[in-house]
N, C-alpha and C positions, 0 to 999 in steps of 0.2 A: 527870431529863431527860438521854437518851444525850448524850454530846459527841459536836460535827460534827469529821467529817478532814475537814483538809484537805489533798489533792494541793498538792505543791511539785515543779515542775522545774525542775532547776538551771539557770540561766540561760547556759550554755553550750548546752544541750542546744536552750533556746528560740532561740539564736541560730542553731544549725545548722538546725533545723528552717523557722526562716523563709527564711534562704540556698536552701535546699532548692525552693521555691516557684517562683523566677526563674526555678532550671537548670531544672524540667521543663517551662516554659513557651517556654524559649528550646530546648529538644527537642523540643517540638511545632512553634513557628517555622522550625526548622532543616529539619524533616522536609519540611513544607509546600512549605516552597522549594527541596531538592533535587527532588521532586516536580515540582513547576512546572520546574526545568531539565531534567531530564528530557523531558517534555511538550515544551518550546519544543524539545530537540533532537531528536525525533522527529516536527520538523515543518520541511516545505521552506519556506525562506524566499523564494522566489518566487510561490509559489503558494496557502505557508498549507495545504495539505493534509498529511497524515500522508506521512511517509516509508515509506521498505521496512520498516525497523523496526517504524515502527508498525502496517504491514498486517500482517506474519507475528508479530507477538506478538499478534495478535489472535485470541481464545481461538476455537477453534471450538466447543466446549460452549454458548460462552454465545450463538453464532449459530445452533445447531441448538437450542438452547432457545425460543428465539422462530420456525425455522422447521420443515421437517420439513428431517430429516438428508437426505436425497436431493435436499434441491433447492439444496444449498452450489454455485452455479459461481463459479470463478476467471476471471476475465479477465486478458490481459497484451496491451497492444495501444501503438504505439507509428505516427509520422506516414513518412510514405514522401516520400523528397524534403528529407526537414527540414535536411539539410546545405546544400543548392542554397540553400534561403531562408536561411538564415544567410550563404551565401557569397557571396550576390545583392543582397542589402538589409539586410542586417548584423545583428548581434548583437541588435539591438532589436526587430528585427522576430523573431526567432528566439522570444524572449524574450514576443512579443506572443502567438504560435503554441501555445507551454507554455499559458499563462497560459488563452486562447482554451481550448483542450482539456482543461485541469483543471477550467476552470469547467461544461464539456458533461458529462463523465463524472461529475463531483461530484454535481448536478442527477440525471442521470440514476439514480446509486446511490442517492441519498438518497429518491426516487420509489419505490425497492423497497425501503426500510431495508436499504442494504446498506452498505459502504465503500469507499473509495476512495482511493488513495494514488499519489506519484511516484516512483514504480524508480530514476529517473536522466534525464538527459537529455530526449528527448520520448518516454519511457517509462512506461508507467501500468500500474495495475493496481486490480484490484477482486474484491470479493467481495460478493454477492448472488444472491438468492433464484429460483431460475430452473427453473418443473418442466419434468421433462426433454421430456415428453409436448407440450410448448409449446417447445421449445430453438429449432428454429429459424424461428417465430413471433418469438418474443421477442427474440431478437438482432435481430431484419431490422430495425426501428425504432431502436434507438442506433448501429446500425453508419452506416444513413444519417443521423443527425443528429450523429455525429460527420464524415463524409464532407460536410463544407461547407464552401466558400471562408471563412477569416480575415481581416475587415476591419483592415486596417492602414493608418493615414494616409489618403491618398482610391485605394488600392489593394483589390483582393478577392485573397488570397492564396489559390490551387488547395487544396487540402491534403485528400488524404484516410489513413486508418489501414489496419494490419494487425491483425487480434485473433485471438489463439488461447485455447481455452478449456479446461476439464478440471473433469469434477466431483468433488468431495472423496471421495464416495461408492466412486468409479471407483480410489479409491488406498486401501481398507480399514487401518488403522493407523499409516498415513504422515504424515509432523508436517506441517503445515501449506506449508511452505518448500518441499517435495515439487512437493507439488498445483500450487503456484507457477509450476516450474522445465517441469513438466510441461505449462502452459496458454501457459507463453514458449518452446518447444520447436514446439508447435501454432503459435505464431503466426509461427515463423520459417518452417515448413514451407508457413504459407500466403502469407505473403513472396515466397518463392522459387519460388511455384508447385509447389511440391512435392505440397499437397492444396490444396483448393477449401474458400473458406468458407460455413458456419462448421463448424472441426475442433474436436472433442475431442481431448486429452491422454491418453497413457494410460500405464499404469506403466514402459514400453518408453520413453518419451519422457522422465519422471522420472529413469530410471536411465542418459539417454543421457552416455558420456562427454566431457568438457572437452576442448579442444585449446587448449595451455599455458594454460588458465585462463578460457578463454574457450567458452563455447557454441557449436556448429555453426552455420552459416550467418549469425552476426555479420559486418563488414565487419573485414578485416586478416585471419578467420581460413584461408582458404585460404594467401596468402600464409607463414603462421606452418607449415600442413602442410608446404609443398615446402622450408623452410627446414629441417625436423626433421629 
């Protein structure tokens, strides 16, 4: 009858090996939870929607995978007046206004699987599924259901939006952040009366340049021109 081996490891080796167990468990844990900080910090804490971060890290592959590449539009549209009600009825109402507008464009994105995030301030932006053939069909129904008085306390606050748009398509190899700059460029031009909505973006608007750091037709940026 063969004799059985038997395996012997030295009991240092079993010690390291079990130690061994905890660290890659507490590497997975670790991971997880930078993860989850992450997530929490690419999300506005008023609102609970993604921030600017989290819209322009959002892969456009993985959005033209689910739609056809030509119907990517960017929206950037932001409330007109929205200083007045902050400086009229204060910060809470202001705050009510966000809140109020995040919840309409949120709704409204998620109705076309698309996204929806807050730029800053009463700033917004979005990306969804829009064929172009339908462009401006398809805006004329969110433009008016964001364009609605904000119930505040036993008050209906005016409020309506500017939105400039740009489709991804329209900027062939441009990173996403582009397309962005270019649909918030649109929406200042339709601000200021510059164009009539709804405007498309175009690479001309993408590449327009900063004054000291700020976009054209922002508030303070004339001011900053005649100081230059």
């Amino acid at each position: 009858m063969p004799a059985l081996t038997v395996l012997r490891q030295h009991p240092r080796t079993l010690l390291l090996t079990a130690a061994a167990v905890p660290l890659a468990l507490a590497a997975v844990v670790d991971d997880v939870r930078v993860r989850r900080q992450l997530e929490v910090a690419r999300r506005d804490q008023l609102t609970g929607m993604p921030c600017r971060d989290g819209l322009t890290a959002h892969d456009k592959r993985q959005f033209i995978a689910r739609h056809r590449a030509g119907d990517l539009l960017v929206l950037v549209l932001d409330g007109n007046g929205f200083k007045a009600i902050n400086d009229s009825y204060g910060h809470s109402a202001g705050d009510k206004v966000v809140i109020t507008l995040a919840q309409r464009l949120r709704q409204g994105s998620a109705t076309r699987q698309g996204l929806a995030a807050r730029l800053g301030g009463d700033e917004f932006g979005a990306a969804v599924p829009v064929p172009r053939a339908r462009f401006t069909q398809e805006l004329a129904g969110p433009r008016l259901h964001m364009d609605r008085p904000v119930p505040y306390e036993d008050l209906l606050l005016p409020f309506i939006v500017s939105i400039g748009t740009a489709y991804a398509v329209d900027l062939p190899g441009r990173p996403f952040g582009d397309v962005l700059r270019a649909a918030d460029v649109a929406r200042c031009k339709v601000k200021t009366g510059e164009e009539s909505f709804p405007h498309l973006g175009t690479v001309a608007d993408a590449d327009t340049p900063e004054v000291n750091g700020r976009r054209p037709g922002r508030p303070g940026t004339a001011l900053l021109e005649r100081a230059a």
